[in-house]
Every structure is written in structure tokens, then in C-alpha cells.
C-alpha positions in Angstrom: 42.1 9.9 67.7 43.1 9.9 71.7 41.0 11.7 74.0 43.8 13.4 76.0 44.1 12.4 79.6 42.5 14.7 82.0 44.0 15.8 85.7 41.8 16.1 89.0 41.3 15.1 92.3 38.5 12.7 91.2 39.6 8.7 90.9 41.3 7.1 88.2 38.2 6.2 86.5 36.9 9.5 85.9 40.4 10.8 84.6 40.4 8.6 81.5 38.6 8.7 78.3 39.5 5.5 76.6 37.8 3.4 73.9 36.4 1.4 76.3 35.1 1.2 80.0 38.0 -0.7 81.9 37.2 0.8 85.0 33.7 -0.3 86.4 34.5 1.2 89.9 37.0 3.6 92.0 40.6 1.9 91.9 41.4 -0.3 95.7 43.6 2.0 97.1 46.2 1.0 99.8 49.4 2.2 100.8 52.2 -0.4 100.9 53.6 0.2 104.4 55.8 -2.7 104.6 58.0 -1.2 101.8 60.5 0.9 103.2 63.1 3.2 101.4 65.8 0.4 102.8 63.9 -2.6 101.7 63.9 -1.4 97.9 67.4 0.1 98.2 68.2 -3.8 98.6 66.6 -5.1 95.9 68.3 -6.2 92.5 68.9 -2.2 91.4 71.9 -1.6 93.7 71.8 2.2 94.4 69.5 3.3 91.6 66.3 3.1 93.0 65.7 6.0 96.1 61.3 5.8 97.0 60.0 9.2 98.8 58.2 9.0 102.1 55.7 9.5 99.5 56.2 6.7 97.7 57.3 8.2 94.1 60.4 7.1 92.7 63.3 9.3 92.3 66.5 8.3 90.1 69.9 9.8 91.1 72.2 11.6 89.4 75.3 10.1 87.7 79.1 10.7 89.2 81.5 10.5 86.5 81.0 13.4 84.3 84.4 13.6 82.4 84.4 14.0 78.4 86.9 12.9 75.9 88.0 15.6 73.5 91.0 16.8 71.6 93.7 18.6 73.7 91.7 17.2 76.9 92.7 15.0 80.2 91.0 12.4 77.6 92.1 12.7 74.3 90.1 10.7 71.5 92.3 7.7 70.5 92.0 4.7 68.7 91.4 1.9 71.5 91.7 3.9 74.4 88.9 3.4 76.2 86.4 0.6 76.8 82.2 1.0 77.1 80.8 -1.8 79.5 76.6 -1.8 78.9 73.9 -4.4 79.1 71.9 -4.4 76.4 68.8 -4.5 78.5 69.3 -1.2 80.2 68.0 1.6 77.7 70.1 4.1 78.8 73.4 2.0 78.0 71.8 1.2 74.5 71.6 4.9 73.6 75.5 4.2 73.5 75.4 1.2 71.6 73.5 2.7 68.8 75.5 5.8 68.6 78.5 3.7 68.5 77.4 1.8 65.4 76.0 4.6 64.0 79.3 6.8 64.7 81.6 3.6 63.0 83.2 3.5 66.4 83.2 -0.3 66.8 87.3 -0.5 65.9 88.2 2.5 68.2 86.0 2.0 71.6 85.8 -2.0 72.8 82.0 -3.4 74.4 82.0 -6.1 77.3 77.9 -6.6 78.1 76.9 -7.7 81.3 74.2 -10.5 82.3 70.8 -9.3 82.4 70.4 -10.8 86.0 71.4 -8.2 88.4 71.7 -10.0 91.9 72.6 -8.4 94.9 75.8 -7.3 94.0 74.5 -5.6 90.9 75.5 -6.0 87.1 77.2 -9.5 86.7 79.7 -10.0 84.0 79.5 -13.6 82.2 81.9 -16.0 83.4 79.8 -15.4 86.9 76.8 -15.7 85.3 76.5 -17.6 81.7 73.3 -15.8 80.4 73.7 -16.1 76.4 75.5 -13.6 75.2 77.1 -12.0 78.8 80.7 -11.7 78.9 83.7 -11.8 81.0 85.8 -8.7 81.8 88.7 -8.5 80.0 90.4 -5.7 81.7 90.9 -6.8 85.0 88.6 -10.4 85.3 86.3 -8.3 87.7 83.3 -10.0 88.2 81.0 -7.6 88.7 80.3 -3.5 88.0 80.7 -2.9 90.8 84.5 -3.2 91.4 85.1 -0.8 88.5 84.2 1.9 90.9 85.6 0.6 93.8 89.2 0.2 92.4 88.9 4.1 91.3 87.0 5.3 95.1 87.4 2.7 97.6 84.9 4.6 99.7 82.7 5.0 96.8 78.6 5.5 98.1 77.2 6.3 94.8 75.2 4.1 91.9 77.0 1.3 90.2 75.8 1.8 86.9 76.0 1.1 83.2 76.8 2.5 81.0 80.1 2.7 82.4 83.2 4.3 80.1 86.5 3.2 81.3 90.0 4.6 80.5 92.8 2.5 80.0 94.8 4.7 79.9 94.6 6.4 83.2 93.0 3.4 84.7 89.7 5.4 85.6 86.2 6.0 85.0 85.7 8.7 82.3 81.7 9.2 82.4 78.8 6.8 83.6 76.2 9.2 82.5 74.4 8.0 79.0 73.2 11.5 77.7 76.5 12.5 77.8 78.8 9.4 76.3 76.2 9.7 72.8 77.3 13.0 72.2 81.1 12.6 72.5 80.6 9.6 70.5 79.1 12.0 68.0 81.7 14.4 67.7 85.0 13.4 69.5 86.3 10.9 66.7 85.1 12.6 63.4 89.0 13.9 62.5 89.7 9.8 63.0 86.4 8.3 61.5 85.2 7.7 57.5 84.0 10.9 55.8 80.8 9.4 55.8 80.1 8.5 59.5 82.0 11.9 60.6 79.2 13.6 58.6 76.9 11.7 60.9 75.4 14.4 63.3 72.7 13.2 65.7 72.5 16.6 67.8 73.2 19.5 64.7 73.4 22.8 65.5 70.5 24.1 63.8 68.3 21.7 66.0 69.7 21.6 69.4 67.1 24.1 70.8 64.5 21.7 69.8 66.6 18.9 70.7 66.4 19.7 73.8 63.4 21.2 74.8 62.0 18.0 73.5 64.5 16.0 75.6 63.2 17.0 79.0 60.4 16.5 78.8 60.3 13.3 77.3 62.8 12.2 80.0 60.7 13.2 82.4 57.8 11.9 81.6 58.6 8.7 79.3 62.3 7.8 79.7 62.4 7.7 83.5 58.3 8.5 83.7 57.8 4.6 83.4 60.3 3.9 85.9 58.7 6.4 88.6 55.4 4.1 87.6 56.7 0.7 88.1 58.6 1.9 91.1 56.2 3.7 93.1 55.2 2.3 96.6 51.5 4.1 96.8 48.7 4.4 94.5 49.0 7.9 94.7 52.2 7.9 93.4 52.1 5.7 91.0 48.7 7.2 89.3 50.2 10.4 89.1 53.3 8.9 86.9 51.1 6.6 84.9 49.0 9.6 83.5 52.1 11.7 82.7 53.8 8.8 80.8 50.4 8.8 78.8 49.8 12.5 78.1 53.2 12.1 77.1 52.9 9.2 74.8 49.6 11.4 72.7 51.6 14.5 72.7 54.4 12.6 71.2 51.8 10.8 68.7 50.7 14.1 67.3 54.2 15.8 66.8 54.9 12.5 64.6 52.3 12.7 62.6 53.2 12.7 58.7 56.4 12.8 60.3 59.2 9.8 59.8 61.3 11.4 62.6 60.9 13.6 65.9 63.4 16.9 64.6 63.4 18.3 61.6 63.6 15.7 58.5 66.3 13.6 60.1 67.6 11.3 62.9 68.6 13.0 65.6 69.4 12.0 69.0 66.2 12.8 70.2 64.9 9.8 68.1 67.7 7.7 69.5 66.8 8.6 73.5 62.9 7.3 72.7 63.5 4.9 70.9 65.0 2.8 73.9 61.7 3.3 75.8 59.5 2.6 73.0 60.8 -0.4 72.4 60.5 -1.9 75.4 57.2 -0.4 76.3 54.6 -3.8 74.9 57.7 -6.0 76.5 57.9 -5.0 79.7 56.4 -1.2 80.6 52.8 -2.3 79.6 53.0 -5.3 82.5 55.6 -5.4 85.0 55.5 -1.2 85.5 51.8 -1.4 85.2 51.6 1.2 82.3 48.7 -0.6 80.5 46.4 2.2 79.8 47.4 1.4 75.6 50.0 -0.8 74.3 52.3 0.7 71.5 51.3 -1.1 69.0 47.4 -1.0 69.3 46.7 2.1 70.5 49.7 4.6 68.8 49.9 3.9 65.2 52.4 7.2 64.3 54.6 6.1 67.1 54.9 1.8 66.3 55.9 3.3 62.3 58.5 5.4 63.8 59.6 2.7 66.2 59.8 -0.1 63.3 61.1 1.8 60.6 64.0 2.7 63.0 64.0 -1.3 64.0 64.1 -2.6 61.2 65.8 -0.2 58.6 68.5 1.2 60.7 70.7 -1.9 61.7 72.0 0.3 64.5 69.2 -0.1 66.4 68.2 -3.6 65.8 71.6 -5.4 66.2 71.6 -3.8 69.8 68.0 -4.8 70.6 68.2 -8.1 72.7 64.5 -9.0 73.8 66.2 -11.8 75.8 68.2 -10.0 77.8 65.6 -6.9 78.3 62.9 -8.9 79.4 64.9 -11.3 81.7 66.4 -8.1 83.4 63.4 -6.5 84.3 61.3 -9.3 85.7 63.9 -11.6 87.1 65.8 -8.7 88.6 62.8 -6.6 90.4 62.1 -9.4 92.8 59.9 -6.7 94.7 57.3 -6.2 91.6 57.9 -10.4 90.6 59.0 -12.0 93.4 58.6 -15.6 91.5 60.9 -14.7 88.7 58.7 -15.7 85.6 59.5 -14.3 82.7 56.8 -13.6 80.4 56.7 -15.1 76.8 55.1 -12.2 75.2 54.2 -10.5 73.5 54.2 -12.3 70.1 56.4 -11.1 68.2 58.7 -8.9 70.2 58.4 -6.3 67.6 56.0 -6.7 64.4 57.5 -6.4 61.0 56.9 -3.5 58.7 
């Protein structure tokens, strides 16, 4: 059904085959000089953005790396530790939808921050009353930000979400998302109902595929759209834009007949797309300028997979917040939307089953 995108030196034009001639001429190429590394270090992401002298977009790598696990520095207790996300970041709703999955609500506490990142990064609510933001009730900090500076004063690194936090020891545990699902999966099972311990999003059987099917679908989708709507050249951001869509048909065919990407059951594989897909007509197709298709009119294997997990898996849906996502991205990237206007659409958010 998709002609597959094709590579080569040629322009844009001549390296798509879609169902219609969009392009009547070579793409207007210019290279956005003005734009240093600094200047987009400053913007809204705090840290998390780093532009190449040639312009592509690479994303750091996260600091805390600690796990919690039995006979560990963390053990897995009942209200020990507390997860601070915002629901529009889609790597800190992977750990929202493991946690409801998991039946962890009672044993690990959520505080969500305000979509608008300013320059001081993630805001909690009682600085900024967004719907839905909230106040830290640890230590009334009013930003991310002083999380990591109380545990390394000369801390240089990303000030991220999502962010696990000991109480205990008073300490970040791990701020890495890939990470927090899977101790989520296993860490509380001896503590947990039968019937969410049985719960296994990464099974041994299918890790192999798991993962193989992980990196590159990181690569390529997860942070593939952000190396798009980051890049500072043409060059670089053609070169993402195509990967995020030979991506996008490879991923069409392997869920073909299928209601799930592993096997016959929901993995977390499903749960790490997901997060992407959903925001992809939102905010991907515009403000990162990935508009070769839109999920839901050009991708009809992945919008079932997407709305069947929406709408019949209330983990996913009760931590979807269109509000928040799409105020995030476009009031937050003042260097891709300098005026701050949200977009209305699309209409609906998400279409029904």
C-alpha cells in the first residue's frame, strides 16, 4: 500500500513516492546560521537539546541509573519512593502506564509538572496553575530542577522527567524512562495482586525481539521525530524525516493482521510506541515538520493498534492529556513557535474505534 521511501543524493522530491505530487520543485534550502548550539541550549528544553555543527539533533544520555530491587541499596517498599512526570513528555508516560498497568498507584506516589517549561525548566503547579499541574509535596520545590541540585550541587547534566525520587535516602534513584518501566514490571510482584504480578510487559521468551525491535524504533521514531523538529539545516532534518518514515511503513507491515507488535500480547515494546504514535497527528505532523502522512490517513494497521490500546486499555488513556502535550510542545519551543499559539487540532485528538 506505501511505496517505501527511497535514499539518494537527489532532492527531496525525487526521494518520495507518495499518492500525490506535493513537491512541484527542489525543496529552498538554507542553512540557519543564526542558530547556534548556545542559542538552542537556552531555549525552553533546559539541557536536553545538544545541535551538531551539522545541525542534527543529538539527545543525551540520562545520569541516574540506580534500580530498586530486593536485597538492593533500594529495596521495593510500599511508599518509598515518589515518580515526578508530565504527562506531556512521552518518555515519562511510558512510566505512567506501566504504573497503572503494574497496580502500583498505592505503593509509588505521582506529582505532574506544568506543561510550560520556561527557562528554568519543568514547573510544578503552584508556580504555574496549568489544569491539572501540581505542587511538590516533598520539599515545596518549585521547579525540577532543584531535585538534582539538592542531591549534586554542582550538577551539569539534563533536568529531566521522569524523575524517581527516594525518600528514603533523600536521592534520585533513576531519571532514565526505559529503565523505571521495567522495575515497575518486576520489583513489586511479591507485594502486588496475583493478577497484576502476572502482568509481564518484557517476558523472557520475547526479550530478543523486544529489543531488537526497540532500537530501532527509538532511533528512528521515538527520538527520530525529535532529531526532525530539532534540526538546524535542511540537510539534517531531511535525513531524519525520511528515517522516521521508512520507519513508520516498516512498522505498518509487521502489524499487519496483528493486534500487537510481540508475539500475541502487550509488551513493552507496544507501550514505548505508543507514546509517539499518539502524539504524532497532535504535534509531530506540524510543529517537527513530519508531514509526509498523518497517522490516521495514511497508516491504517498502525491508527487500530494505536486506538485499540487508547481506548480499551484504560492505562493508556487516563494518562493521555492532549492539553498538556500540545501546550508543551508549541508553547515551550519558542525557537520552532516563537508566538506561542497553540493549535486547536486536529479534530478529535484521537478518533474513536
Amino acid at each position: 500500500m506505501f511505496a517505501p521511501l527511497l535514499r539518494s543524493a537527489s532532492p527531496l522530491a525525487s526521494r518520495l513516492r507518495l499518492s500525490t505530487n506535493i513537491f512541484t520543485k527542489p525543496p529552498y534550502r538554507r542553512t540557519l546560521t543564526n542558530m547556534t548550539t548556545r542559542s538552542v541550549e537556552r531555549q525552553a528544553d533546559i539541557g536536553k537539546m545538544k545541535v551538531e555543527a551539522d545541525g542534527s539533533f543529538k539527545r543525551k544520555a540520562s545520569t541516574f541509573r540506580n534500580f530498586i530491587e530486593k536485597g538492593g541499596e533500594f529495596a521495593p517498599e510500599k511508599g518509598r519512593y515518589h515518580l515526578y512526570v508530565s504527562y506531556a513528555c512521552p518518555w515519562a508516560t511510558r512510566t505512567l502506564i506501566t504504573r497503572k498497568l503494574k497496580g502500583l498507584e498505592s505503593f509509588i506516589d505521582v506529582s505532574v509538572v506544568s506543561p510550560r517549561m520556561g527557562s528554568n525548566g519543568w514547573t510544578f503547579g503552584d508556580i504555574d496553575e496549568f489544569p491539572g499541574a501540581d505542587p511538590d509535596p516533598l520539599f515545596g520545590h518549585k521547579h525540577i530542577k532543584d531535585f538534582y541540585l539538592k542531591v549534586e550541587p554542582d550538577y551539569s547534566g539534563r533536568f529531566t522527567v521522569p524523575m524517581l525520587w527516594d525518600k528514603k535516602t533523600g536521592t534520585i534513584v533513576n531519571n532514565e524512562s526505559s529503565e523505571i518501566i521495567r522495575m515497575f514490571n518486576t520489583a513489586f510482584n511479591n507485594q502486588i495482586p496475583a493478577e497484576k504480578a502476572a502482568i509481564d510487559i518484557y517476558p523472557e521468551p520475547l526479550r530478543k525481539e523486544i529489543d531488537e525491535l526497540n532500537e530501532w524504533v527509538y532511533d528512528t521514531v521515538n527520538n527520530g521525530v525529535y532529531k526532525s523538529g530539532f534540526a538546524t539545516t535542511q540537510s539534517a532534518y531531511e535525513a531524519a524525516v525520511v528515517k522516521v518514515f521508512e520507519s513508520l511503513d516498516r512498522l505498518e507491515k509487521v502489524l499487519e493482521g496483528k493486534e500487537f507488535l510481540i508475539g500475541n500480547q502487550l509488551t513493552e515494546a507496544d507501550i514505548r510506541l505508543f507514546v509517539t504514535i499518539v502524539r504524532f497527528d497532535p504535534v509531530y505532523v506540524g510543529h517537527f515538520k513530519c508531514n509526509f502522512r498523518t497517522i490516521r490517513d495514511g497508516y491504517p494497521n498502525i491508527h487500530t493498534w494505536l486506538r485499540k490500546l487508547y481506548w480499551n486499555y484504560p492505562a493508556f488513556k487516563d494518562t493521555c492529556n492532549f492539553d498538556h502535550i500540545k501546550t508543551h510542545y508549541y508553547w515551550s519551543h519558542t525557537l520552532i513557535n516563537p508566538h506561542r499559539i497553540v493549535p486547536l487540532g486536529p479534530v478529535p485528538n484521537i478518533l474513536p474505534l
